[in-house]
C-alpha positions, -999 to +999 in steps of 0.1 A: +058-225+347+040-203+321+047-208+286+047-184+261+019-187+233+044-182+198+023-165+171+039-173+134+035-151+107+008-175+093-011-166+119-048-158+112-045-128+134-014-114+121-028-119+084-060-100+096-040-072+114-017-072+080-051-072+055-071-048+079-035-024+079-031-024+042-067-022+029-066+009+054-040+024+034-052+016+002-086+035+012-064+067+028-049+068-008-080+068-026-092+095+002-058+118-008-069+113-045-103+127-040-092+154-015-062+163-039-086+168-069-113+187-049-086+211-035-059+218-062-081+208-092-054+181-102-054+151-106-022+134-092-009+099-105+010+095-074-019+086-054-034+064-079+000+041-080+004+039-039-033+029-037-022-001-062+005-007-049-008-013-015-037-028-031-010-058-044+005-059-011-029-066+007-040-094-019-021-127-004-027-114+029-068-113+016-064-146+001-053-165+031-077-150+052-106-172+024-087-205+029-067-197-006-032-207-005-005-190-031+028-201-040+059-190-028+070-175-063+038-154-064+037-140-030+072-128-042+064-113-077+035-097-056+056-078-029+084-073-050+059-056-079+039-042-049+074-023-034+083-011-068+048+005-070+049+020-035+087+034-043+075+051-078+046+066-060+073+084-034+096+092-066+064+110-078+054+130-043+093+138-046+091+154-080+054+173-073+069+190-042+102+201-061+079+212-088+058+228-060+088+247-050+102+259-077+069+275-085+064+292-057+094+309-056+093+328-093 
């Protein structure tokens, strides 16, 4: 009978697919930064608070990847600081396109 090989979330390879994932992101926003300032001439605080935010969210994962372990409470205050981040960045894209819009049409 085969048996199943369980992978837990503490699993080296998920916390490498997780740190690879988010440093990826983190990178794409600091790309969008640079593009948005080399196209529009502006320079947009949006991208700079989902590249930190993302940046938060891919610390534990980067610590337990060296052998570091964090405690429960500050994996938490991470995320949770991490999700805020992410969400005000959206808020901010939100508000630039409504702006966008209402430009365009006057």
């Amino acid at each position: 009978m085969l048996q199943r090989r369980k992978y837990r979330m503490s699993s080296p390879i998920i916390n490498i697919i997780n740190s690879g994932f988010t440093w990826l992101i983190v990178a794409l926003s600091v790309a969008g930064y640079v593009v948005t300032i080399k196209r529009t001439g502006q320079r947009w605080s949006l991208w700079i608070l989902l590249a930190t935010g993302w940046a938060l969210l891919a610390i534990p994962y980067t610590l337990l990847l060296m052998g570091i372990s964090i405690g429960r409470t500050e994996i938490v205050a991470i995320w949770l600081s991490s999700y805020l981040l992410v969400m005000a960045s959206l808020l901010l894209l939100f508000l630039k396109f409504i702006a966008i819009v209402r430009n365009r049409s006057k």
